[in-house]
Z-matrix of the N, CA and C atoms (Angstrom, degrees):
N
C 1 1.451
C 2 1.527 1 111.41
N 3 1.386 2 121.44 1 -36.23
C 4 1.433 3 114.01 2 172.87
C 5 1.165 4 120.53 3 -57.59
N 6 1.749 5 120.51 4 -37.00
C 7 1.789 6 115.83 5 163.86
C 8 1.314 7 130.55 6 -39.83
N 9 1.705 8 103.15 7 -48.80
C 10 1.294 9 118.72 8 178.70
C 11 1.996 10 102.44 9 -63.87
N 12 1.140 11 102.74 10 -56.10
C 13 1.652 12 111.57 11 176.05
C 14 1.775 13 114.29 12 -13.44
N 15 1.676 14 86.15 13 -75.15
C 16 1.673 15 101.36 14 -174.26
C 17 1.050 16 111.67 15 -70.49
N 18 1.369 17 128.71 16 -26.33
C 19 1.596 18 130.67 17 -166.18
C 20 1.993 19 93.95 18 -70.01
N 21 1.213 20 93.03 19 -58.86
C 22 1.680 21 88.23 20 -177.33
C 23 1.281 22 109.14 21 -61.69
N 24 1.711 23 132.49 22 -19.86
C 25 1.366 24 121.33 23 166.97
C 26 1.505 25 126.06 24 -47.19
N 27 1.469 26 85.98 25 -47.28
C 28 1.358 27 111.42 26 -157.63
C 29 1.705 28 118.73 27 -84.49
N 30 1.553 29 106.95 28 -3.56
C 31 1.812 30 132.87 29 -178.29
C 32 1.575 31 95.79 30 -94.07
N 33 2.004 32 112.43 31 -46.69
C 34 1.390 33 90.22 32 179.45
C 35 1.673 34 131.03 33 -87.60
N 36 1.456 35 99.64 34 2.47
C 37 1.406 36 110.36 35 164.92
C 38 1.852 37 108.68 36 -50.78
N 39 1.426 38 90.60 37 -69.94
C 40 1.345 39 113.66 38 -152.20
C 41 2.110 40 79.36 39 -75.44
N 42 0.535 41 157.16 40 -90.45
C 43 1.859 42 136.42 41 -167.63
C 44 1.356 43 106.68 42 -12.38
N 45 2.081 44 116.80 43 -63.12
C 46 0.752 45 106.85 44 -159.08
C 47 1.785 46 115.96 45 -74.91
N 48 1.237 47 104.89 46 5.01
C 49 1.550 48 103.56 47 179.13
C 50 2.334 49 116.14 48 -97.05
N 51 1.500 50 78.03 49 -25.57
C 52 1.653 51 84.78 50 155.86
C 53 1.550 52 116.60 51 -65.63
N 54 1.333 53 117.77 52 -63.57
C 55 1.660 54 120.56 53 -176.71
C 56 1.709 55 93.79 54 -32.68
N 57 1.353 56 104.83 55 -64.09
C 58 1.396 57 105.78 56 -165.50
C 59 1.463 58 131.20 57 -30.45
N 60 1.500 59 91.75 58 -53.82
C 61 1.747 60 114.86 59 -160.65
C 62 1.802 61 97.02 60 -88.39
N 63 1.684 62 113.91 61 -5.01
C 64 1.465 63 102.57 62 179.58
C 65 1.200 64 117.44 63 -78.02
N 66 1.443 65 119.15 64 -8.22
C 67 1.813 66 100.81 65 -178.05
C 68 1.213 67 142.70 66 -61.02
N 69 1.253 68 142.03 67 125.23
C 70 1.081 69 145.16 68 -172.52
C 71 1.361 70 126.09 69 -91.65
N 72 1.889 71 108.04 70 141.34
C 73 1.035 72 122.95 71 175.89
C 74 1.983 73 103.38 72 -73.36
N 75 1.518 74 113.74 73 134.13
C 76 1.302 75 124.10 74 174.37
C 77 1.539 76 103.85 75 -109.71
N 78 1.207 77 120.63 76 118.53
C 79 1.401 78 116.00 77 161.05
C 80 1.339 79 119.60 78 -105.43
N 81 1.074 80 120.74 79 105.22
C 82 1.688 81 141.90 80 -164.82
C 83 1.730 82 105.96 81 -52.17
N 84 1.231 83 102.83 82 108.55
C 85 1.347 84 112.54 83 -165.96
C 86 1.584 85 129.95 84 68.35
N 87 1.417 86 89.95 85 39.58
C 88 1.766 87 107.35 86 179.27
C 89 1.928 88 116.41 87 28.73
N 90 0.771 89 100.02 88 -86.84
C 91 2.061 90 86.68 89 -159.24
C 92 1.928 91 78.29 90 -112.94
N 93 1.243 92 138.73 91 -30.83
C 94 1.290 93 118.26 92 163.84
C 95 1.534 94 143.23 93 -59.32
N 96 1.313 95 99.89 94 -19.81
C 97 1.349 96 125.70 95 162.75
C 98 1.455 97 104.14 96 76.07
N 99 1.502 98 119.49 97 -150.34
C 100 1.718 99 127.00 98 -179.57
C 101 1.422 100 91.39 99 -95.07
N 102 1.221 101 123.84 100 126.57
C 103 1.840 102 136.77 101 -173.46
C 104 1.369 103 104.70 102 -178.92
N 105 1.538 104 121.94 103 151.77
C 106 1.164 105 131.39 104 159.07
C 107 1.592 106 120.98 105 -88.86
N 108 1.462 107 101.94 106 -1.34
C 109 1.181 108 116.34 107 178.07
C 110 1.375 109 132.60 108 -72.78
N 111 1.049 110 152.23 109 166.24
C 112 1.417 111 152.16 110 178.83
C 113 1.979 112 122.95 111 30.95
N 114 1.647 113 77.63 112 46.26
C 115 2.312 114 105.83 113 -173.63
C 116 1.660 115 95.43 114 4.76
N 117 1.960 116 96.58 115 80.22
C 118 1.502 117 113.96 116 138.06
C 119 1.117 118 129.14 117 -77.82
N 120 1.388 119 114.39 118 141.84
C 121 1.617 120 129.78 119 -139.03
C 122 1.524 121 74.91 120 -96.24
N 123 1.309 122 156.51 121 108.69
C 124 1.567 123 116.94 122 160.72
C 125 1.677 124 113.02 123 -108.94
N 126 1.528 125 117.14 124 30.49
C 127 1.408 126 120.77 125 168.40
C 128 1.351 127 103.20 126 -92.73
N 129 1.715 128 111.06 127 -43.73
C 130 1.311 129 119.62 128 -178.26
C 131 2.226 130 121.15 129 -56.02
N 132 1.933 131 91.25 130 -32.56
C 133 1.524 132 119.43 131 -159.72
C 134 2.037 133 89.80 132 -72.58
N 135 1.697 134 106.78 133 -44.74
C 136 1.318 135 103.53 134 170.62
C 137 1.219 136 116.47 135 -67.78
N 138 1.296 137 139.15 136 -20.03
C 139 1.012 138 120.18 137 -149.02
C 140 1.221 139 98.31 138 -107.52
N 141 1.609 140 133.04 139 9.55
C 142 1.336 141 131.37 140 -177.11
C 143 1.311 142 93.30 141 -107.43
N 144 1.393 143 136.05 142 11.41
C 145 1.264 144 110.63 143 -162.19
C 146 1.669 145 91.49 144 -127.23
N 147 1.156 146 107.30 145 -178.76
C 148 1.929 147 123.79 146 177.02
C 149 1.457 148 104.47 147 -158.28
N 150 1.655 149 80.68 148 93.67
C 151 1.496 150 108.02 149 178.81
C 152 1.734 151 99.91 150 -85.79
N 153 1.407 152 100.40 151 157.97
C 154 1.711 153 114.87 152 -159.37
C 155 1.726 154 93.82 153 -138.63
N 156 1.479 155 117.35 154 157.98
C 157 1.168 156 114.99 155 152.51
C 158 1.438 157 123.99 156 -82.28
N 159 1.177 158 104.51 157 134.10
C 160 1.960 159 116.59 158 -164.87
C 161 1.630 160 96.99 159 120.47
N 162 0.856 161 128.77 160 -62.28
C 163 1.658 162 133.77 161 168.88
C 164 1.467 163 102.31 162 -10.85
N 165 1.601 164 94.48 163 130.67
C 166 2.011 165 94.76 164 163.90
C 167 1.464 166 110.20 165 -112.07
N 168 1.786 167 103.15 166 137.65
C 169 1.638 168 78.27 167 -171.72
C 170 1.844 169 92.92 168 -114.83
N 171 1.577 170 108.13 169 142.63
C 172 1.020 171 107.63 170 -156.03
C 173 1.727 172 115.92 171 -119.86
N 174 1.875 173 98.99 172 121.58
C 175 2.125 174 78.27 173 -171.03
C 176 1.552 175 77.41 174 -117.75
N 177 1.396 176 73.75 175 153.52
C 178 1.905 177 118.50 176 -166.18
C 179 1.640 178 80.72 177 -123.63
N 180 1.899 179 115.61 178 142.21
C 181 1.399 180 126.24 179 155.77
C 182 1.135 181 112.80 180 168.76
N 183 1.132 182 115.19 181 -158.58
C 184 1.832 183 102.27 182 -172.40
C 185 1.033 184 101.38 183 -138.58
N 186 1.550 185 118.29 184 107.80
C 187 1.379 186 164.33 185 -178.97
C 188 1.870 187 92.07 186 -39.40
N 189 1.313 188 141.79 187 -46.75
C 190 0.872 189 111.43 188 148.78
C 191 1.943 190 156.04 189 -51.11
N 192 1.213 191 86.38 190 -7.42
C 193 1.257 192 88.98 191 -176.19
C 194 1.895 193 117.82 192 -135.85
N 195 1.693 194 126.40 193 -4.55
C 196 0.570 195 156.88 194 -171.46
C 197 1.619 196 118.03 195 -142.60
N 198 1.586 197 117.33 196 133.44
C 199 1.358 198 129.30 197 160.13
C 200 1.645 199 114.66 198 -125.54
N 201 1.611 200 111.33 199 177.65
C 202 1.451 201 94.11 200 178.43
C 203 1.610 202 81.76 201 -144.21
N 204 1.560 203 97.29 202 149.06
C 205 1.734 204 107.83 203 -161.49
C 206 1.612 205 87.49 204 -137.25
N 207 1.292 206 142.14 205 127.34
C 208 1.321 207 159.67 206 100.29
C 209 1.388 208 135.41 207 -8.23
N 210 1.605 209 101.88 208 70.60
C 211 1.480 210 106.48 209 -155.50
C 212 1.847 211 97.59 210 -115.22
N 213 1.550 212 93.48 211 171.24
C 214 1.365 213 105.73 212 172.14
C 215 1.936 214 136.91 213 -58.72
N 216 1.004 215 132.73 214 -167.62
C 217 1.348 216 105.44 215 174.40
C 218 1.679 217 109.81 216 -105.57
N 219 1.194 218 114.00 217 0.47
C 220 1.493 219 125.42 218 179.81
C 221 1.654 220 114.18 219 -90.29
N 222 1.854 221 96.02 220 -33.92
C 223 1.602 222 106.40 221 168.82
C 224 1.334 223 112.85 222 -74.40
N 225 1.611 224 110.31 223 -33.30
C 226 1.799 225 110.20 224 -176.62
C 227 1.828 226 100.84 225 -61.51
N 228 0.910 227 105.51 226 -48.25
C 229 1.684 228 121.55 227 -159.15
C 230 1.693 229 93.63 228 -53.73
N 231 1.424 230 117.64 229 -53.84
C 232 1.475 231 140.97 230 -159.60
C 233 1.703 232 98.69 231 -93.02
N 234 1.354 233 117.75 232 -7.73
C 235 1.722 234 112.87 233 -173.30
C 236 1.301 235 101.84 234 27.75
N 237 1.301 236 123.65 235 66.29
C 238 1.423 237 142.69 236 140.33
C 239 1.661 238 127.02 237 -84.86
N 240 1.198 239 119.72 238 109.18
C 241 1.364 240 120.04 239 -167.90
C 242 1.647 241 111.02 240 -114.13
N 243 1.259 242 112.74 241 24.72
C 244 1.506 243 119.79 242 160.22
C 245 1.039 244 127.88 243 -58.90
N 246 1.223 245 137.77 244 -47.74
C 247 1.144 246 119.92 245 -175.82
C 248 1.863 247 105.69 246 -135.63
N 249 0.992 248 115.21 247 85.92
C 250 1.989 249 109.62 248 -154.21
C 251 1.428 250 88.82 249 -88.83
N 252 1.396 251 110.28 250 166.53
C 253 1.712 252 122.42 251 -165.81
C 254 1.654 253 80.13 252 -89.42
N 255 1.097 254 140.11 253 -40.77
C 256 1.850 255 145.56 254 -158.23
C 257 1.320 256 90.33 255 -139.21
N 258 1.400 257 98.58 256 157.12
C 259 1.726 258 124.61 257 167.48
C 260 1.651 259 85.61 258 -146.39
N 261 1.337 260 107.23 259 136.66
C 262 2.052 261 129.90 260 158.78
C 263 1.479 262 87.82 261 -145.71
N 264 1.601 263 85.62 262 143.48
C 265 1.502 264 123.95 263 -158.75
C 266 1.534 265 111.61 264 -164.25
N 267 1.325 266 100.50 265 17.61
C 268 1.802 267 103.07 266 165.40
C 269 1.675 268 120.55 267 -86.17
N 270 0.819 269 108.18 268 -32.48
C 271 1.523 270 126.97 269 -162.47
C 272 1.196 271 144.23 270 127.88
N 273 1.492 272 100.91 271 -41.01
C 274 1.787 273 143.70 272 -154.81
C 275 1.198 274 106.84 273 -137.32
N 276 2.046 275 130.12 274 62.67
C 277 1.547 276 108.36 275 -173.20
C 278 1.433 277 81.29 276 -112.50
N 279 1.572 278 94.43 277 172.16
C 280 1.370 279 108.48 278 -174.37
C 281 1.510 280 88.52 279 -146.64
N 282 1.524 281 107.49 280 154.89
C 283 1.703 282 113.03 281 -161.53
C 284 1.435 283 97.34 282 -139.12
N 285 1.345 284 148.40 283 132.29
C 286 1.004 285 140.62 284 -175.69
C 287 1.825 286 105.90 285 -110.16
N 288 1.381 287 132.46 286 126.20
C 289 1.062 288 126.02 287 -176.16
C 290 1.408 289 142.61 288 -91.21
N 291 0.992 290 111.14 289 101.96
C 292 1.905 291 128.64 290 -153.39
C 293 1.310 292 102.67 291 -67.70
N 294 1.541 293 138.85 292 -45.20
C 295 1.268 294 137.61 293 -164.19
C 296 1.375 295 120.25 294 -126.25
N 297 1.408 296 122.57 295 -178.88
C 298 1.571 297 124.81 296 155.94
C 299 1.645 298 96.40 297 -82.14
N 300 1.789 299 100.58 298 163.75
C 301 1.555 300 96.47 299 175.41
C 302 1.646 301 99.65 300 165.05
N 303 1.578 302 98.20 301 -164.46
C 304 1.812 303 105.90 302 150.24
C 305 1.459 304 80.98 303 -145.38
N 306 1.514 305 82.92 304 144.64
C 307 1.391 306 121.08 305 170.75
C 308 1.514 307 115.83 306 -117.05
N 309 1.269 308 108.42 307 119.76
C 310 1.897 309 106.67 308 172.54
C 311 1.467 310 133.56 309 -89.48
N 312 0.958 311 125.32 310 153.09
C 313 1.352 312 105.38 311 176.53
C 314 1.923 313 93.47 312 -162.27
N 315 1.703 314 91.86 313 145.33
C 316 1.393 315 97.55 314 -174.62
C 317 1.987 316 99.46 315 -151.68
N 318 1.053 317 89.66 316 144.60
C 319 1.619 318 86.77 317 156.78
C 320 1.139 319 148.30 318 -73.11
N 321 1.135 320 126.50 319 105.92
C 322 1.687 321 122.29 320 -164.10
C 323 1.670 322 113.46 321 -66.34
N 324 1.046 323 112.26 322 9.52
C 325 1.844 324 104.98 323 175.52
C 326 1.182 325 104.39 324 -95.81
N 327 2.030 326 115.32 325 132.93
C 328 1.338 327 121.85 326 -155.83
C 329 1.646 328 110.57 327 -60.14
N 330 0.987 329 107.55 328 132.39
C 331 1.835 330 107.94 329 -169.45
C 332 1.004 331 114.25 330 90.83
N 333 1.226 332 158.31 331 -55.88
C 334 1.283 333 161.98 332 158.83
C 335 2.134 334 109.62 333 12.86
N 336 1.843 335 86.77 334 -76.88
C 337 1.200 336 107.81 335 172.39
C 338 1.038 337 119.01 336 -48.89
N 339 1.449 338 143.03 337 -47.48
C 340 1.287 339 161.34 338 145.54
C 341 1.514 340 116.45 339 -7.89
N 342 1.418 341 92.84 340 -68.12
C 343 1.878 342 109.52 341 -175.57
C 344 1.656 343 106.97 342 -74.60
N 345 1.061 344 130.68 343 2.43
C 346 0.881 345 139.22 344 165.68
C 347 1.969 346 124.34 345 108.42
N 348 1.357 347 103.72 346 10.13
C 349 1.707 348 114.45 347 170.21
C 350 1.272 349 100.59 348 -70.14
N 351 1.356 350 130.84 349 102.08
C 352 1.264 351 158.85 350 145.02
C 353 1.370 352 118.55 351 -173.80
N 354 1.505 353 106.65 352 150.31
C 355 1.068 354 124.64 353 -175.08
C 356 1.584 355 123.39 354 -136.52
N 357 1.494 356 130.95 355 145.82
C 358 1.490 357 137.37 356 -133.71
C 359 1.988 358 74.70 357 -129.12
N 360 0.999 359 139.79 358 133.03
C 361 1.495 360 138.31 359 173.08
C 362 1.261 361 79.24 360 -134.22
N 363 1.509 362 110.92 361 129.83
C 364 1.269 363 131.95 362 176.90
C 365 2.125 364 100.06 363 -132.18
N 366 1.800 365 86.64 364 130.27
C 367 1.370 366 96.21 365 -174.60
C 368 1.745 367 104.71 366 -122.32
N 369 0.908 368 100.66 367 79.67
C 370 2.038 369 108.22 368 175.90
C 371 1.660 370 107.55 369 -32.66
N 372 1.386 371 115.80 370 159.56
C 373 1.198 372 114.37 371 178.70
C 374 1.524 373 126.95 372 -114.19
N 375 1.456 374 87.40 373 26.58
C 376 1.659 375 98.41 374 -174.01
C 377 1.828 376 96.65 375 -159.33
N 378 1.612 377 126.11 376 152.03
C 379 1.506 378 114.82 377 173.53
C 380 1.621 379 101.58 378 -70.26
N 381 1.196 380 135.90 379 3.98
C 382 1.064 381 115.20 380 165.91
C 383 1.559 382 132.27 381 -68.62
N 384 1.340 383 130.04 382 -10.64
C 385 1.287 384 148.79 383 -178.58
C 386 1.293 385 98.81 384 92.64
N 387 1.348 386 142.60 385 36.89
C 388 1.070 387 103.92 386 -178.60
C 389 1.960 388 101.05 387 -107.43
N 390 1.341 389 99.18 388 153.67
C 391 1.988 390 82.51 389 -164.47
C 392 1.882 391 83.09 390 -120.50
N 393 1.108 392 82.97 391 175.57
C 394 1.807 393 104.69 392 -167.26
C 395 1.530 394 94.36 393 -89.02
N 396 1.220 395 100.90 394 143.01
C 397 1.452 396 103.19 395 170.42
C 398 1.635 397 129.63 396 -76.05
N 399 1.295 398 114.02 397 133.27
C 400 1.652 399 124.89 398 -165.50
C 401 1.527 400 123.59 399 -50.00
N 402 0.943 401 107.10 400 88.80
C 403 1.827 402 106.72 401 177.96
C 404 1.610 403 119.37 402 -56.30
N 405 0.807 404 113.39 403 -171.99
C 406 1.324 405 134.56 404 170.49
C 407 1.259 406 122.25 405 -82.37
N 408 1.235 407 135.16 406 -2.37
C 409 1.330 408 140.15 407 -171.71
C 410 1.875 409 113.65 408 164.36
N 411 1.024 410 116.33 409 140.11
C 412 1.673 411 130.75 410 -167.89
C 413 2.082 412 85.43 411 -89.69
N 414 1.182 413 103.71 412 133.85
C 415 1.692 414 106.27 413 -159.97
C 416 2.028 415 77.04 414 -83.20
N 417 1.134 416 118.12 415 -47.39
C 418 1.493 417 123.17 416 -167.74
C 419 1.491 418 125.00 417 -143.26
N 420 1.206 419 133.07 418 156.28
C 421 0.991 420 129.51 419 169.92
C 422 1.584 421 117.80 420 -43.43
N 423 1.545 422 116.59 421 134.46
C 424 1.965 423 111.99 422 -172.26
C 425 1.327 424 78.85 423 -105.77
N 426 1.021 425 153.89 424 16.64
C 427 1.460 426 143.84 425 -176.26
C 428 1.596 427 129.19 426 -87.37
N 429 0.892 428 135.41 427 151.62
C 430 1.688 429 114.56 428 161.33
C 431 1.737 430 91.78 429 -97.76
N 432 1.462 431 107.10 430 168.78
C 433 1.350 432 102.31 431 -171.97
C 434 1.857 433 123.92 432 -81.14
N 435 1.140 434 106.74 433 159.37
C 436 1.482 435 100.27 434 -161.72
C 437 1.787 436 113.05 435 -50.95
N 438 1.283 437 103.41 436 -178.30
C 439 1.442 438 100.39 437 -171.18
C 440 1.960 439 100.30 438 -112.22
N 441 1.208 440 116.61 439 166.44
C 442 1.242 441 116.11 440 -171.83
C 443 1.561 442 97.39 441 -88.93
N 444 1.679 443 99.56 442 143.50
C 445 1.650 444 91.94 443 -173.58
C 446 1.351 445 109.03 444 -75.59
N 447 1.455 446 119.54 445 171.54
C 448 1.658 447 135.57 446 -122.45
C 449 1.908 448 75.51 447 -81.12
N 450 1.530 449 114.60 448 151.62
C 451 1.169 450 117.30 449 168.81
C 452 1.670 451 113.36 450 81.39
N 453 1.355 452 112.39 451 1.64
C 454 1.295 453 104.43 452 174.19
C 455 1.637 454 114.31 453 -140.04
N 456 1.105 455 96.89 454 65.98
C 457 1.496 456 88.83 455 173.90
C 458 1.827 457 104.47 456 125.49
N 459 1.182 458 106.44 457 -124.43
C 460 1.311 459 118.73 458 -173.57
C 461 1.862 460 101.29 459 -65.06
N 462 0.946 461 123.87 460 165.72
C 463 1.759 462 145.38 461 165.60
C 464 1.321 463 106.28 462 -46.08
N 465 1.112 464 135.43 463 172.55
C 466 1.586 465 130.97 464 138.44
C 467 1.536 466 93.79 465 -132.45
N 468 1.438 467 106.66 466 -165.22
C 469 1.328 468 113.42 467 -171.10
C 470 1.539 469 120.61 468 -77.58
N 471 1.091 470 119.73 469 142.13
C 472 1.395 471 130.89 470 -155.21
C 473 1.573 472 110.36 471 -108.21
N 474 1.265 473 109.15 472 -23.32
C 475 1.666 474 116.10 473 163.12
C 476 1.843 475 110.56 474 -111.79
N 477 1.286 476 104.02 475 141.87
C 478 1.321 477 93.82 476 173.08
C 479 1.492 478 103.01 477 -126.09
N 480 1.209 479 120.09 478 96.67
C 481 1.690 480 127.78 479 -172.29
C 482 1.133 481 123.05 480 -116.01
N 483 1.364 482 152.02 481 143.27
C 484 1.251 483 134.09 482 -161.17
C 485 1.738 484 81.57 483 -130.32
N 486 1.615 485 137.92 484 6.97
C 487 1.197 486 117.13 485 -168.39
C 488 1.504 487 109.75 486 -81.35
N 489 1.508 488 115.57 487 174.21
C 490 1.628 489 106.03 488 -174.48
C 491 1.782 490 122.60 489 -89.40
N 492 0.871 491 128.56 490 174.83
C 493 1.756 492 119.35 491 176.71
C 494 1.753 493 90.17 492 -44.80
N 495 1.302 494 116.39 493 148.86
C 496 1.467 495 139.90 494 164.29
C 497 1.486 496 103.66 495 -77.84
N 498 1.334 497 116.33 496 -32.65
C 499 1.818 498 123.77 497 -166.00
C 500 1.555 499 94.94 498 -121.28
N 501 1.438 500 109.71 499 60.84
C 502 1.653 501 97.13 500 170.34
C 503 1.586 502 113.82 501 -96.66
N 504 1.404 503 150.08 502 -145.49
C 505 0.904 504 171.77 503 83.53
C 506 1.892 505 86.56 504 100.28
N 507 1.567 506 110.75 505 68.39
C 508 1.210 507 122.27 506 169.87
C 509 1.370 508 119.15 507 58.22
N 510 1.171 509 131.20 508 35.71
C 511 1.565 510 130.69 509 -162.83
C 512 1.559 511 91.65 510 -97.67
N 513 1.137 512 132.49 511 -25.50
C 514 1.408 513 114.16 512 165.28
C 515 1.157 514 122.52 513 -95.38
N 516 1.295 515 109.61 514 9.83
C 517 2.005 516 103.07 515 173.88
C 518 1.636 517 107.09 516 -81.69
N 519 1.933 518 82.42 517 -32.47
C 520 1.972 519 83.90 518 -171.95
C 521 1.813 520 87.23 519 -80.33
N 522 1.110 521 115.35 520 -49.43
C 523 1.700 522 101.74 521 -174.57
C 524 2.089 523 107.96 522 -24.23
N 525 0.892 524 79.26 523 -58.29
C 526 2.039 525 97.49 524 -177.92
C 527 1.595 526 110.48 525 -56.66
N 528 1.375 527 98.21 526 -44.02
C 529 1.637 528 83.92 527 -176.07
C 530 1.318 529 111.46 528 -82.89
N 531 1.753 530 129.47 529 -41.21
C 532 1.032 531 91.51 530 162.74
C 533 1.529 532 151.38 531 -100.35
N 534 1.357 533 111.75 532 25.27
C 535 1.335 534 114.83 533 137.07
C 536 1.372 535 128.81 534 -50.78
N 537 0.968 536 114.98 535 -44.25
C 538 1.776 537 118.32 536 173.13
C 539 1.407 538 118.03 537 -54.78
N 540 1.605 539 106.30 538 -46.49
C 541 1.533 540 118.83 539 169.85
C 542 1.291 541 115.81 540 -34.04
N 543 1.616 542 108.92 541 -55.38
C 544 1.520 543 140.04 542 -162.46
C 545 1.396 544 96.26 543 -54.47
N 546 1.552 545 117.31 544 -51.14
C 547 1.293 546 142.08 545 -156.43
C 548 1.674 547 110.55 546 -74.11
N 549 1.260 548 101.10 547 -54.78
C 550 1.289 549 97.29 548 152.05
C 551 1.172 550 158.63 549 -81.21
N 552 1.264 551 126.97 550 -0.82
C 553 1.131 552 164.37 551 163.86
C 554 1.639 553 111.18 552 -52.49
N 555 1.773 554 103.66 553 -49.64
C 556 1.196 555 104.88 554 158.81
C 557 1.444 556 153.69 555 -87.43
């Protein structure tokens, strides 16, 4: 019984170090990046995706002509950029995601928001998809704080992938159990 013991110790190590290392870099509007340019869908761009906490979500654009502001869901709705919970204005931020939730995000250059540069990042609170329903306001930032753009300071993200976890929808619980099966068996 002690074989069996450590062996299952030693399966939920190694799971729990996969979950870990799966998060994904999101780059907001894949190879088009944050732009008003070339009518990116980005309700449609969230809505293909299954964002997780650990996930970085990443806007790429050109700091001249584009910012990204962290607003409420009454300001997203209203593309009101008075008073945003965040303002990034490097070019290259990257946001790392602390909670379940919705998160907004819109561009503060007049019109921008309008034509449709904003985006609704919805983070469910279970791999089942199921997401929490939209309040009235984000109580705080779900973010860790942005990263310094590339060459100045801190790292930024080193993959830019928009694909989904490889191990979503319990593939390592059954991975585990039946290994254990295996395990006992003998």
């Amino acid at each position: 019984m002690g074989f069996a013991q450590r062996a299952m110790f030693m399966l939920l190590l190694i799971m729990a170090a996969l979950e870990v290392s799966l998060a994904v870099v999101y780059k907001v509007g894949d190879d088009k990046g944050w732009t008003t340019l070339g009518n990116v869908n980005y309700t449609a761009w969230a809505a293909s995706k299954t964002f997780r906490v650990g996930d970085t979500i990443l806007f790429e654009y050109n700091k001249q002509f584009h910012n990204v502001m962290q607003v409420t869901h009454q300001e997203f709705k209203a593309c009101n950029v008075s008073s945003p919970m965040l303002t990034l204005a490097t070019g290259n931020d990257s946001l790392v995601v602390k909670r379940t939730g919705h998160y907004y995000f819109l561009c503060g250059v007049p019109g921008h928001c309008l034509i449709g540069q904003k985006v609704d990042i919805r983070v469910p609170k279970s791999s089942e998809g199921v997401a929490p329903s939209p309040s009235g306001s984000s109580a705080s930032s779900p973010l860790s704080s942005p990263s310094s753009p590339s060459g100045a300071g801190a790292p930024g993200p080193s993959q830019k992938s928009s694909a989904p976890y490889p191990f979503s929808n319990g593939f390592l619980v059954k991975l585990g159990m039946a290994v254990l099966a295996l395990l006992f068996q003998f």
